[in-house]
PABALO-364658 format. One line per field, with one value per residue (C-alpha): residue number from 0; x, y, z. Coordinates in nm, 3 decimals. Example, Ala and Ser with C-alpha at 12.3 -4.5 7.8 and 13.67 -1.06 7.14 Angstrom:
<recs>
num = [0 / 1]
x = [1.230 / 1.367]
y = [-0.450 / -0.106]
z = [0.780 / 0.714]
</recs>
This chain:
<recs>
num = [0 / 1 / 2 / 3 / 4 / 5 / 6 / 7 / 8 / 9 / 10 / 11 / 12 / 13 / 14 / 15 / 16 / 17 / 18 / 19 / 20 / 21 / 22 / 23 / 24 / 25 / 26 / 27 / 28 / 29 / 30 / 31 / 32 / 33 / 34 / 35 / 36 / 37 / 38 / 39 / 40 / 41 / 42 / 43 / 44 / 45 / 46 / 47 / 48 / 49 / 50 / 51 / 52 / 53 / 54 / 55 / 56 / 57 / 58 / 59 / 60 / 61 / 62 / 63 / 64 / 65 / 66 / 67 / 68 / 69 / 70 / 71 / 72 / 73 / 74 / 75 / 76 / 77 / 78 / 79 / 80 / 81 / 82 / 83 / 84 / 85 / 86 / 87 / 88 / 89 / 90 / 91 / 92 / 93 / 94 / 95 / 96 / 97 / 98 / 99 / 100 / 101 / 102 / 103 / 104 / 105 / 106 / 107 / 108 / 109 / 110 / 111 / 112 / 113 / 114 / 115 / 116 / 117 / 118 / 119 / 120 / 121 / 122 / 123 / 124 / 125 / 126 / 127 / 128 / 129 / 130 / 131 / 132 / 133 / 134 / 135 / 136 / 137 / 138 / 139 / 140 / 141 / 142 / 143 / 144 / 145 / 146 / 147 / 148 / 149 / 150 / 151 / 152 / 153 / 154 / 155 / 156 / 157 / 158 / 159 / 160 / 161 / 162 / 163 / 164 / 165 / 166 / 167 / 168 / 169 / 170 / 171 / 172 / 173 / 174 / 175 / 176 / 177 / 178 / 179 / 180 / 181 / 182 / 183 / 184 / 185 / 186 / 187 / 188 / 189 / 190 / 191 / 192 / 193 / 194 / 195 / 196 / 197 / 198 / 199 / 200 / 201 / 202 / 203 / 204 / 205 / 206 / 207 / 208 / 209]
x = [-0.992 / -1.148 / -1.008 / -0.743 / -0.524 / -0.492 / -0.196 / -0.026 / -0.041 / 0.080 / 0.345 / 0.405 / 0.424 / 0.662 / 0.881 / 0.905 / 1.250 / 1.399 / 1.544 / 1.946 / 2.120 / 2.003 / 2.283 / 2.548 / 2.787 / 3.145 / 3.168 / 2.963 / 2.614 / 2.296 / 2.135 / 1.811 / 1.891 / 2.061 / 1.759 / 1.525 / 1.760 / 1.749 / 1.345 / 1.338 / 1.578 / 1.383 / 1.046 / 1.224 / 1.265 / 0.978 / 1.001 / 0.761 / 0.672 / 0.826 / 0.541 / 0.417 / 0.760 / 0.691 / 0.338 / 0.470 / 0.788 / 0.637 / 0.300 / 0.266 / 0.426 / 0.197 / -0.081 / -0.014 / 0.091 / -0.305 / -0.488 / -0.298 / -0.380 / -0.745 / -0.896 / -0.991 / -0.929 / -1.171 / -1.014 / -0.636 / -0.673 / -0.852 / -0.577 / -0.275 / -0.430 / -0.439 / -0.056 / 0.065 / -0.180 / -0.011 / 0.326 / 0.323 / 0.179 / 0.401 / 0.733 / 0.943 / 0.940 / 1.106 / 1.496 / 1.679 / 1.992 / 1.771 / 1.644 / 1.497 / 1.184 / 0.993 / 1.033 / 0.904 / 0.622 / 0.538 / 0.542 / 0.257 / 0.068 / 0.084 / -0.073 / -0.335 / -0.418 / -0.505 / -0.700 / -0.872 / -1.024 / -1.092 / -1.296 / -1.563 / -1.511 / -1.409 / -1.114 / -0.824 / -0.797 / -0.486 / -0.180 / 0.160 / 0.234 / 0.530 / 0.752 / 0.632 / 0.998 / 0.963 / 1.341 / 1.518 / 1.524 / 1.657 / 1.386 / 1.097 / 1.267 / 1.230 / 0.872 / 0.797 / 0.968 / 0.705 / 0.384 / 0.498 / 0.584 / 0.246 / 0.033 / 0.216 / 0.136 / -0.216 / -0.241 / -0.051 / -0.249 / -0.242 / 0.029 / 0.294 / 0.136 / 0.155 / 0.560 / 0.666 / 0.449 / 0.588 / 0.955 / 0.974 / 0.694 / 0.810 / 1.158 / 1.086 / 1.367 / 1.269 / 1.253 / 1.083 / 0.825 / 0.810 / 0.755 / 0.486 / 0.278 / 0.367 / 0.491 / 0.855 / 1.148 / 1.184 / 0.867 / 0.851 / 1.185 / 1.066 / 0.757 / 0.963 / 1.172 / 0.915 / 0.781 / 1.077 / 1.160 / 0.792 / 0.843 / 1.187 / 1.006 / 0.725 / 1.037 / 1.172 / 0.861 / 0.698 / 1.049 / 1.127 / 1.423 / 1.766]
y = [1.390 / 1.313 / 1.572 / 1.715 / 1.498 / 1.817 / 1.911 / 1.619 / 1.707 / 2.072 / 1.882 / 1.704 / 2.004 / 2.264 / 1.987 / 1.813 / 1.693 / 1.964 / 1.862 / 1.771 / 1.555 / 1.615 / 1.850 / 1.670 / 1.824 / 1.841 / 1.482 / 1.369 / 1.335 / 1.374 / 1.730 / 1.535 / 1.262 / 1.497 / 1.682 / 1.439 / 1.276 / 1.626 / 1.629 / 1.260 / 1.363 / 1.675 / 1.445 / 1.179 / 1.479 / 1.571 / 1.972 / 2.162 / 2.155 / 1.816 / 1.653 / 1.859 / 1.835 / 1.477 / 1.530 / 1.700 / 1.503 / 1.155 / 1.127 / 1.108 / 0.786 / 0.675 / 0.799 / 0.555 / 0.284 / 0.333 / 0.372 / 0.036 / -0.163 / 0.010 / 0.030 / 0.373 / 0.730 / 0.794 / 0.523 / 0.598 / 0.945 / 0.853 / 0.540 / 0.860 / 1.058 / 0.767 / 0.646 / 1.012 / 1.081 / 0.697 / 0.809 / 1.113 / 0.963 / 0.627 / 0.886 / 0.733 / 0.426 / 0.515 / 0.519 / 0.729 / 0.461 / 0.165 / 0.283 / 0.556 / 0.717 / 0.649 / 0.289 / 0.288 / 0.521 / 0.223 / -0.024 / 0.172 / 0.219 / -0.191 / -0.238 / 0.080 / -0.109 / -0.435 / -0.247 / -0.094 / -0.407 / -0.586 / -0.287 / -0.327 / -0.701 / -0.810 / -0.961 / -0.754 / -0.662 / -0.866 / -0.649 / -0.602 / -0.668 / -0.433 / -0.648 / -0.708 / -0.560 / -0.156 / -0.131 / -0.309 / -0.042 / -0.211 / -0.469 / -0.196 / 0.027 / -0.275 / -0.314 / 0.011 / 0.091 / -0.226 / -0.052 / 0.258 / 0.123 / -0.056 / 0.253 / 0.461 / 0.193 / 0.229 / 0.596 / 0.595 / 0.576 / 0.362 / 0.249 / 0.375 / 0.164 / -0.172 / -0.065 / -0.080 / -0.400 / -0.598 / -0.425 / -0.475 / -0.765 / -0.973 / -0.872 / -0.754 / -0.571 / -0.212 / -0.337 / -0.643 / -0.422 / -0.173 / -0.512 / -0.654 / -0.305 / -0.168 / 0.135 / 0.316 / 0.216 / 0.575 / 0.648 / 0.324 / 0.448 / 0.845 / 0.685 / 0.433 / 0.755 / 0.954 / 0.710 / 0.621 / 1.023 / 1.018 / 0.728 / 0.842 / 1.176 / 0.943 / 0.752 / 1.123 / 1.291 / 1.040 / 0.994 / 0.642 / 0.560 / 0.559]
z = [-3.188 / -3.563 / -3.803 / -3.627 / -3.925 / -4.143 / -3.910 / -4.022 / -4.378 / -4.356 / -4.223 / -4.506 / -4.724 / -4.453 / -4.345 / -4.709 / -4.888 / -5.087 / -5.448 / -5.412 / -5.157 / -4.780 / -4.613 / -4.362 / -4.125 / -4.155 / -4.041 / -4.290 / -4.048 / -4.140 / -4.040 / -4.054 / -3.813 / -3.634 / -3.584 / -3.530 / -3.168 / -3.070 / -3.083 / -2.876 / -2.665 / -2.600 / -2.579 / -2.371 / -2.160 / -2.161 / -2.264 / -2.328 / -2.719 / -2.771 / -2.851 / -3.094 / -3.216 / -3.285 / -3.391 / -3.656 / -3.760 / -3.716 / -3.765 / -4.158 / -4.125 / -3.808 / -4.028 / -4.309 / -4.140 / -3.899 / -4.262 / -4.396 / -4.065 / -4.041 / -4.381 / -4.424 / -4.323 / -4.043 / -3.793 / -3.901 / -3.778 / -3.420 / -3.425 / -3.508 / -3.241 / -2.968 / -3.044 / -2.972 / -2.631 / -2.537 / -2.636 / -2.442 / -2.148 / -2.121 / -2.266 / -1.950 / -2.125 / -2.408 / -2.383 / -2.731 / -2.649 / -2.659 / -3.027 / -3.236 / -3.185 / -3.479 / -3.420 / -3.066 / -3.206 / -3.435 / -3.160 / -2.987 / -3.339 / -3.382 / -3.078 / -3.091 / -3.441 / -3.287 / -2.991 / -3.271 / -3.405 / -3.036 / -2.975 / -3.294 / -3.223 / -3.561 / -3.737 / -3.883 / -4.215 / -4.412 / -4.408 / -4.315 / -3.958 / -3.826 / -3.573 / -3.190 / -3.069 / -3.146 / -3.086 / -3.392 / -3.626 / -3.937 / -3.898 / -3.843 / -4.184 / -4.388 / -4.274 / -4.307 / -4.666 / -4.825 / -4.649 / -4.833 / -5.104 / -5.158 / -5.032 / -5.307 / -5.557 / -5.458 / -5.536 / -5.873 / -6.198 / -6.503 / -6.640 / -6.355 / -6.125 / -6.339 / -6.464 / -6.100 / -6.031 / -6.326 / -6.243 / -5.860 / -5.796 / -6.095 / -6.166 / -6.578 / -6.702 / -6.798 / -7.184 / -7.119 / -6.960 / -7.220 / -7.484 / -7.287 / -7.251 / -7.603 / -7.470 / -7.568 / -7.352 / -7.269 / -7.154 / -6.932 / -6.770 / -6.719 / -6.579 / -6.296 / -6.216 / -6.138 / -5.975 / -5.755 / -5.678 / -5.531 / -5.297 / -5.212 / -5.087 / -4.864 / -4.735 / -4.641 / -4.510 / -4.343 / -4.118 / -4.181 / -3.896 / -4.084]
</recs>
């Protein structure tokens, strides 16, 4: 299944955040989470469509959590294909009033991961470990958020990538920053709020459970 990950990012850019605050019904829902229990109840269903439903909602995130726990592109797409074929297969097991979908999803990828590194019989790669029990959401979003986080650090350039180090990792105030790396206050803020719209988009796209 090698390759097949270019579906994943035209998802990205047709199911992307829009600029503004994400629309909610009259009762103040989310149309987004809304959306996505109506595509794992469809899946836990097991309709016809629903999985590419879910191929196409959830696996950006899979994706990048596969590349973190793998080491490079190649793997995390045959690791993204393997948690969906597993998810679709063992779908009875997951229960939409036990937890969300995305978190089970990630339960599968953690242990696709490690079956990934029995099979070429070496060690895993350090990084972070997403929790053994797929169902507690909050525990899973926290998890997930600092993988982002760091794989968005990783593709920034020079300096935004050292501003949000020394402003999240070592707790610098914004001017204390812009002292230490001679650079205007102003530009070290424009710089951590681009920054923080762009991870605020992965957090969106790659369907983090809220």
């Amino acid at each position: 299944m090698r390759g097949s990950y270019s579906t994943t990012r035209e998802a990205q850019s047709t199911h992307g955040p829009k600029c503004g605050p994400e629309p909610t019904t009259a009762r103040g829902e989310s149309v987004r989470s809304l959306a996505d229990a109506d595509i794992a109840a469809s899946f836990a269903r097991g309709e016809d469509n629903s999985l590419h439903e879910v191929y196409v909602r959830w696996s950006p995130l899979v994706y990048t959590i596969a590349r973190r726990g793998c080491g490079n592109d190649a793997d995390a797409a045959d690791v993204t294909q393997t948690v969906f074929v597993a998810a679709w297969q063992g779908r009875q097991g997951f229960d939409p009033g036990a937890g969300s979908l995305p978190s089970w999803l990630l339960g599968i990828t953690r242990r696709k991961i490690a079956d990934h590194w029995r099979q070429v019989g070496r060690t895993p790669r350090p990084s972070e470990e997403l929790p053994d029990d797929p169902q507690h959401d909050a525990q899973v979003e926290t998890t997930v958020e600092r993988v982002l986080l760091a794989d968005e650090l990783e593709r920034l350039g020079e300096p935004q990538r050292r501003i949000l180090e020394l402003c999240f990792f070592q707790d610098m105030t914004h001017s204390q920053v812009a002292s230490l790396l001679g650079l205007p206050l102003g530009t070290v803020k424009s710089h951590i709020r681009r920054s923080l719209g762009r991870l605020r988009e992965r957090l969106e796209v790659d369907g983090v459970p809220r």
